[in-house]
C-alpha positions as CSV (number, residue, x, y, z in Angstrom):
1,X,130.9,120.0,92.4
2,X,126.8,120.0,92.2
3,X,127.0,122.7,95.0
4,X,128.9,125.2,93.0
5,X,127.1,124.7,90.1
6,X,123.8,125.3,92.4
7,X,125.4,128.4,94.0
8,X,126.7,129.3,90.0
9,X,123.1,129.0,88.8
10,X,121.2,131.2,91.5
11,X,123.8,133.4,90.6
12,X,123.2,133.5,86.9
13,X,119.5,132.9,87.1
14,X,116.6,133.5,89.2
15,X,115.4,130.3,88.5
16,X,116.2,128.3,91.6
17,X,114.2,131.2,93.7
18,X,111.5,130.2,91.4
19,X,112.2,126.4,92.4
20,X,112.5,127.0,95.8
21,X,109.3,129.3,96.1
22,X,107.2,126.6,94.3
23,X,108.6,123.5,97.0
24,X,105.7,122.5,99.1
25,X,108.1,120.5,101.6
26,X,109.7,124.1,102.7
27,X,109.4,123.3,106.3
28,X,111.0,119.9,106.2
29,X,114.3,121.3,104.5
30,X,114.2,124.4,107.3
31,X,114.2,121.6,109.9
32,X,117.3,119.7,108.5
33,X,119.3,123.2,108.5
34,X,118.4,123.4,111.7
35,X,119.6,120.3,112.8
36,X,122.6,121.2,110.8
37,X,122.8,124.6,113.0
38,X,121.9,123.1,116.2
39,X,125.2,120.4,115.7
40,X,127.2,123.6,115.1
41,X,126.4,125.6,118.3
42,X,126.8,122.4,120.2
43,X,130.9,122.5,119.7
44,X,130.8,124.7,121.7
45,X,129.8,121.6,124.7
46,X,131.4,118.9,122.9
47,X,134.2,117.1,124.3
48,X,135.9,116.4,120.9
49,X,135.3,119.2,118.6
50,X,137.6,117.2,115.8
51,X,134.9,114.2,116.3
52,X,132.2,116.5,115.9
53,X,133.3,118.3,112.7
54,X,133.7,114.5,111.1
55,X,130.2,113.7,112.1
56,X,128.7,117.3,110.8
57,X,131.1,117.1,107.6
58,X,128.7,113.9,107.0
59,X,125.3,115.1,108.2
60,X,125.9,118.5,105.9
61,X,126.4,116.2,102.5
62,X,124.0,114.4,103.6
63,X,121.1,117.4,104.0
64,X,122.6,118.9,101.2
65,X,122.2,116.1,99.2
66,X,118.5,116.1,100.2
67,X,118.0,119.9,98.9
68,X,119.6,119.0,95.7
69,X,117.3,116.4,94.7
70,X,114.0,118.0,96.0
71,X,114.9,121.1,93.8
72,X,115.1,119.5,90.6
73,X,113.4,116.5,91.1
74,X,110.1,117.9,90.7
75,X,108.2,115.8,88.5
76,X,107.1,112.5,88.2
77,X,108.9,111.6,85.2
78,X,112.2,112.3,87.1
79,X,111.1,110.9,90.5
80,X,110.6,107.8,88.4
81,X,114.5,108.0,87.2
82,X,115.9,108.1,90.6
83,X,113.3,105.1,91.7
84,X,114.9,103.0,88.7
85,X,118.5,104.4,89.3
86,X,117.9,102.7,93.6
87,X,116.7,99.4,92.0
88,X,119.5,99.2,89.5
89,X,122.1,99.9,91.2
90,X,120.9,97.4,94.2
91,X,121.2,94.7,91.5
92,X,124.9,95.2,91.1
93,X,125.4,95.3,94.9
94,X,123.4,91.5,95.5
95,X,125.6,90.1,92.5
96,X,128.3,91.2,94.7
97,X,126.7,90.2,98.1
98,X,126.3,87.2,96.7
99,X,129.9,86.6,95.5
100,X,130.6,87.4,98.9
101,X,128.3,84.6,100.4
102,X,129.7,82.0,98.0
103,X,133.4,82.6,97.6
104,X,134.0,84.3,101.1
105,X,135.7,86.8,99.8
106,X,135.1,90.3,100.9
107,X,136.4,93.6,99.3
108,X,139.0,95.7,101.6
109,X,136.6,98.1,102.7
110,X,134.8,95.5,104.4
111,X,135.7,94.7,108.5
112,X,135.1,91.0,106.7
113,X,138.2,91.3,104.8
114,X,140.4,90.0,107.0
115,X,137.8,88.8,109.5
116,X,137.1,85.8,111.6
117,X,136.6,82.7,109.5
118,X,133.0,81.9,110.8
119,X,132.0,85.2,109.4
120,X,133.4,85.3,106.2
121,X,129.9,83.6,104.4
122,X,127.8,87.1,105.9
123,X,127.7,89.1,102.4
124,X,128.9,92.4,103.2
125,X,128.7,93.9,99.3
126,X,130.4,97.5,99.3
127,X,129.1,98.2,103.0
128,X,131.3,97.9,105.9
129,X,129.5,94.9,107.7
130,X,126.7,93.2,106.9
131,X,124.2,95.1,108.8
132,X,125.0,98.0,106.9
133,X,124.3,96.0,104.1
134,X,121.1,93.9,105.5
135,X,119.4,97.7,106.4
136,X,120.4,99.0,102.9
137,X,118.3,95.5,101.5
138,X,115.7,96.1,103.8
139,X,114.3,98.9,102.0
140,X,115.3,97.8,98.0
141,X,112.9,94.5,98.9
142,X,110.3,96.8,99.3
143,X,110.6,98.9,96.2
144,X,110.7,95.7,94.1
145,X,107.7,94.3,95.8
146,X,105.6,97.5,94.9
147,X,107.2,97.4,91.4
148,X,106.0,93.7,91.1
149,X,102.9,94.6,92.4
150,X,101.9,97.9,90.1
151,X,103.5,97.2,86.7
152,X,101.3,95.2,84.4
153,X,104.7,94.1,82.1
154,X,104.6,90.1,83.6
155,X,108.6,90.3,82.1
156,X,109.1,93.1,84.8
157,X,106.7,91.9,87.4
158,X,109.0,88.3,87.2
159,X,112.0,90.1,87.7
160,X,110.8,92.2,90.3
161,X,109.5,88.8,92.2
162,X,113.2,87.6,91.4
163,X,115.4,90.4,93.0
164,X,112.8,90.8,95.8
165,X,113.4,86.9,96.7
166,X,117.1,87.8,96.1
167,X,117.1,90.5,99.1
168,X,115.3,88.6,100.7
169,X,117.9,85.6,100.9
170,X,120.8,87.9,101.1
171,X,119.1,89.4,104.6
172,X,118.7,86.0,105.9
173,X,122.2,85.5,104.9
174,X,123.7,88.5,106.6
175,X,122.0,87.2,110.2
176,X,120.5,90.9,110.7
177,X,117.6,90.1,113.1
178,X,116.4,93.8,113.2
179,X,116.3,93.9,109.6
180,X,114.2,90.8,109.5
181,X,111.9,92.5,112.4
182,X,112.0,95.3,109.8
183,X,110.4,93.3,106.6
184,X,107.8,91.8,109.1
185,X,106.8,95.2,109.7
186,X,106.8,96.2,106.3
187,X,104.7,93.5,105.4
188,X,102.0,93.8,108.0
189,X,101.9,97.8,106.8
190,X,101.7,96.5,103.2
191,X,98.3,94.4,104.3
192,X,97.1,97.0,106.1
193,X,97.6,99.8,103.2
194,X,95.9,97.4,100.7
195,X,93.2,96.2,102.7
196,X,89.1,97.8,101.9
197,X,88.6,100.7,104.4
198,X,85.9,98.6,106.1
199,X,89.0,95.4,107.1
200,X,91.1,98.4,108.1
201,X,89.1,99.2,110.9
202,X,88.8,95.5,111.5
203,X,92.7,95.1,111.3
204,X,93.2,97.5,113.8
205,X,91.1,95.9,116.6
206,X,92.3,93.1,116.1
207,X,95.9,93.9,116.2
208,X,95.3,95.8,119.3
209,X,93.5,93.3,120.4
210,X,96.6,91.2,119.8
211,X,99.1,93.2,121.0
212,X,96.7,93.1,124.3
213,X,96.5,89.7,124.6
214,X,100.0,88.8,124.3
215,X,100.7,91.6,127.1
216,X,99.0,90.1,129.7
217,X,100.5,86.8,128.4
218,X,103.6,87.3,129.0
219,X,103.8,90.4,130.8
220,X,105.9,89.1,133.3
221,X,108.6,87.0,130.8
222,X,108.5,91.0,129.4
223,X,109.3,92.7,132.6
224,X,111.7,89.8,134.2
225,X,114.2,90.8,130.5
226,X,113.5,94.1,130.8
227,X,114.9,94.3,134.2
228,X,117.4,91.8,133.3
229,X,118.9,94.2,130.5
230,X,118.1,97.4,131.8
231,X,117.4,97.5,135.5
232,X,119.1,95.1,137.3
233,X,123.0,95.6,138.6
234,X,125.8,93.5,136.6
235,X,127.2,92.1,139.6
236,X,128.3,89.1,138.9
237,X,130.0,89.8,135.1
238,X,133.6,90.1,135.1
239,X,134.8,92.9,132.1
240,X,137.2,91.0,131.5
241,X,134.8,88.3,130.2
242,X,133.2,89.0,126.6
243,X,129.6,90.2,127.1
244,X,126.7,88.5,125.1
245,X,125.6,90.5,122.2
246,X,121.9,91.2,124.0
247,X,123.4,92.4,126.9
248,X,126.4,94.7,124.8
249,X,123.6,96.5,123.1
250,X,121.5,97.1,126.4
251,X,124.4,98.5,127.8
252,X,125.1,101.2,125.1
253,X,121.8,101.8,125.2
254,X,122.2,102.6,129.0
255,X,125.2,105.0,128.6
256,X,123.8,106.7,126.0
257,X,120.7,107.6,128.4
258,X,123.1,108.4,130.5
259,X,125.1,110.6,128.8
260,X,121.7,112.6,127.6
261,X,120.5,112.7,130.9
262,X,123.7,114.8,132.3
263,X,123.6,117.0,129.1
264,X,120.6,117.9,130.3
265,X,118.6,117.0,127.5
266,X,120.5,119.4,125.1
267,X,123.1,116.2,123.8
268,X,126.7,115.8,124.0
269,X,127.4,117.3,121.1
270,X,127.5,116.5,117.5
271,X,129.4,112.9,116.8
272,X,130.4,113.3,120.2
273,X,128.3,109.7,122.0
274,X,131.1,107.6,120.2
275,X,133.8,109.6,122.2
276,X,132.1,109.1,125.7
277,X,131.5,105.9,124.8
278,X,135.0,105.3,124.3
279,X,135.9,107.3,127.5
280,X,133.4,107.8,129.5
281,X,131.4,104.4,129.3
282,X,129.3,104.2,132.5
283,X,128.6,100.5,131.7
284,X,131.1,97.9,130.4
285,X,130.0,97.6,126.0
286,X,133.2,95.4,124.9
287,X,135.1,98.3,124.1
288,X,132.6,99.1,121.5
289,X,131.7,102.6,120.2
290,X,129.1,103.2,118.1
291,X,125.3,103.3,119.9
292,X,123.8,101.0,117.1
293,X,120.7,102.3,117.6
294,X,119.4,105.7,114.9
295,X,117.1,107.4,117.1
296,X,119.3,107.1,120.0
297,X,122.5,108.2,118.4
298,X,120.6,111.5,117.6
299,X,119.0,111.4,120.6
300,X,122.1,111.4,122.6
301,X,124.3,113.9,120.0
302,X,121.8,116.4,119.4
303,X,119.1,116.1,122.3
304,X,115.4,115.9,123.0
305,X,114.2,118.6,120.2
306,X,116.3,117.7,117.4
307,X,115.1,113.6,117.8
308,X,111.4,114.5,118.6
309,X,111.9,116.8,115.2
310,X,113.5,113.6,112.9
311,X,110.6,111.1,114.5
312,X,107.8,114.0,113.8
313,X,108.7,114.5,110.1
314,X,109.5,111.2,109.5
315,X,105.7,110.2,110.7
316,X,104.8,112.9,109.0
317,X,105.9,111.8,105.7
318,X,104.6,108.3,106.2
319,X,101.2,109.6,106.7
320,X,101.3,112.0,103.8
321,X,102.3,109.3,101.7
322,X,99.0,107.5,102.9
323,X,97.0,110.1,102.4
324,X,97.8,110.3,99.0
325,X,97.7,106.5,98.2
326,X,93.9,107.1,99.7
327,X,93.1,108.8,96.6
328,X,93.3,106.2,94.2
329,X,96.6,107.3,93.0
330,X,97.3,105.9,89.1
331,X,99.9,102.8,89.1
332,X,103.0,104.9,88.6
333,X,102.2,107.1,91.9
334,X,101.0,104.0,93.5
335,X,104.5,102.7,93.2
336,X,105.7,105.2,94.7
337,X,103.8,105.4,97.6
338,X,103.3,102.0,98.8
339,X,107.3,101.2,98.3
340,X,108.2,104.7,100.1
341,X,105.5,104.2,103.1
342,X,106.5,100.4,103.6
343,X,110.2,100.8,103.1
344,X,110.2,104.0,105.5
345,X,108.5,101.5,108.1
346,X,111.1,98.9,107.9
347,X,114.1,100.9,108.2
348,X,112.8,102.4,111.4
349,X,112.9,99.2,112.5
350,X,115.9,97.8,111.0
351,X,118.0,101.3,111.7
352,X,118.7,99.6,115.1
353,X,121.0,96.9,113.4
354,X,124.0,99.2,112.0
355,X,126.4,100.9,114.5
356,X,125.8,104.4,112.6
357,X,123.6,105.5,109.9
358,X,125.0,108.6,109.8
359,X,127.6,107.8,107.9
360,X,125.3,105.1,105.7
361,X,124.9,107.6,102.6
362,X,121.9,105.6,101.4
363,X,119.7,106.7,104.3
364,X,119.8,110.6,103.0
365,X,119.6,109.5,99.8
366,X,116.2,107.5,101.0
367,X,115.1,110.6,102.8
368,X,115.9,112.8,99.6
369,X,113.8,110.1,97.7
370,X,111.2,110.5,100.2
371,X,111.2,114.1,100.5
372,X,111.1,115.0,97.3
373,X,108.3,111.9,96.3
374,X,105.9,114.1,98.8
375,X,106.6,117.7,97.1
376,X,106.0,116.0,93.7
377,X,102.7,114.6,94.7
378,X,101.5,117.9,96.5
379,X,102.3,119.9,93.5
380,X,100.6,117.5,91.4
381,X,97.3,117.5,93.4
382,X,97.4,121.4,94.0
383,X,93.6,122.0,92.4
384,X,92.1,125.4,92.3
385,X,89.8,126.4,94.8
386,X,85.7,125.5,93.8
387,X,83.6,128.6,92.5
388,X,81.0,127.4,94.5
389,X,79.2,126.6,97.7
């Protein structure tokens, strides 16, 4: 429905040329129809062409979705809406995460619902499982932090301390270690973003120093799982056996590379790792089907470029956001930026807990958010150039 009223309007009206001509994120959006393009032509390879439609059916509302909101979400004041709509509506998804962690009951559309018994305290909320849901929390945490952090209302800054405790319990609750992993890494980003420039530079020495240290430490514990998981031959498991969760992941993982390495690079085709993994595992995964890993499951659909593209905008708008938080932003753009840049950093991380984000709608609306939070800020700063030398 929002699409025809967009293609009715730039019918009627020049006025979304005029939108799209004054977007400073142009490239970005070319990118994503790219992807888009790319996922078509690679039918033409795929093994399952049904799979792949389903898969590009998804990843075309999704990047749709994106250049709906960054064309007329172009000011602060609405940027500012959509931030409040996110924390809202994650309010009324913890009340029911949390009905799910105390009763143990689960709604139908959750794999919970009629689930083990030992798993019926994970709150799962409207999400499928509750890694879905512990990735989804993993980024509202941060915007409540920032909102505690930058609004001078103490009645707001409470509640914002409240709900960000909330996710934070819920996570623990849900047993997601990569979304965990994920808040750690959000955090240490946070420090570093508020730290004085001259404890930045102190920071980083000593986290490389750190990182280092702990290297040589335990280099060889390191290499001896590495090779364990990754390297070594399974020799002594029996597939009939259930495989231990560490190990399962490894080995999708390991097909996956697999399967990119024999498309040569180009990927099997849009949706299309889920249908090798069901048919052509190379490695025994429990009989399961999803890659549960982001940047591998585009890696392995789409290929080398189209994953390389994702990480390089996706840095890219994480250092844009910095940028602009360097310039002593006022508190309503500050908010923005430091719960963008720190929630961006801890779904990286946590994206390797659900078995699919493409089909996790609140990652493109994220990415929308994000998007469009950099074209606002550019447009805002856009200052004539000097008169002088």
């Amino acid at each position: 429905a929002a699409g025809c009223l967009h293609i009715f309007g730039m019918v009627r009206n020049r006025t979304h040329i005029e939108r799209w001509h004054g977007l400073q994120v142009k490239g970005i959006l070319l990118f994503f129809a790219f992807w888009f393009i790319y996922g078509l032509v690679s039918l033409l390879w795929a093994k399952s062409v049904t799979v792949g439609l389903k898969y590009l059916a998804l990843l075309a509302m999704g990047i749709f979705f994106i250049y709906l909101i960054v064309m007329y979400v172009q000011k602060m004041e609405r940027l500012m809406i959509v931030y409040a709509i996110w924390l809202v509506m994650t309010v009324f998804l913890m009340i029911i995460g949390f009905y799910n962690h105390i009763t143990n009951h689960h709604l139908a559309s959750s794999t919970l619902y009629s689930g083990p018994e030992y798993k019926q305290h994970y709150p799962t909320s409207v999400f499928f499982n509750q890694n879905d849901f512990a990735t989804f929390l993993s980024i509202s945490f941060f915007f409540y932090i920032t909102m505690m952090k930058n609004i001078k209302n103490g009645y707001i800054r409470a509640i914002g301390l409240v709900l960000s405790l909330c996710a934070l319990y819920l996570i623990f609750a849900t047993g997601s270690r990569a979304s965990l992993l994920g808040i750690f890494a959000g955090i240490a980003v946070y420090i570093f973003i508020v730290l004085p420039p001259v404890l930045k530079k102190m920071a980083i020495w000593l986290s490389a120093a750190g990182i280092a240290l702990f290297a040589v430490l335990f280099a060889s514990k390191i290499f001896s799982k590495f090779w364990e998981l990754f390297l070594a031959p399974q020799t002594l498991h029996s597939f009939h056996d259930r495989l231990p969760s560490n190990v399962a992941r490894a080995n999708l993982l390991k097909n996956a590379w697999h399967f990119f390495l024999d498309s040569y690079g180009f990927g099997v085709g849009a949706g299309n790792v889920s249908y090798y993994l069901e048919h052509y595992a190379v490695y025994d995964t429990d009989n399961v089907a999803e890659v549960h890993n982001w940047l591998v499951e585009i890696l392995a659909n789409f290929g080398l470029f189209i994953m390389l593209g994702y990480l390089s905008i996706y840095a890219y708008l994480i250092w844009t956001l910095y940028k602009f938080y360097e310039r002593k932003l006022e508190n309503q753009s500050k908010l923005i930026t430091e719960g963008l840049i720190t929630a961006m950093v801890s779904f990286l991380v946590s994206s390797i807990s659900p078995s699919s984000v493409s089909n996790l709608f609140f990652h493109w609306v994220f990415m929308a958010l994000v998007i469009a939070a950099v074209n606002v800020l550019r447009r805002s700063r856009q200052m004539p150039e000097p008169m002088y030398r």
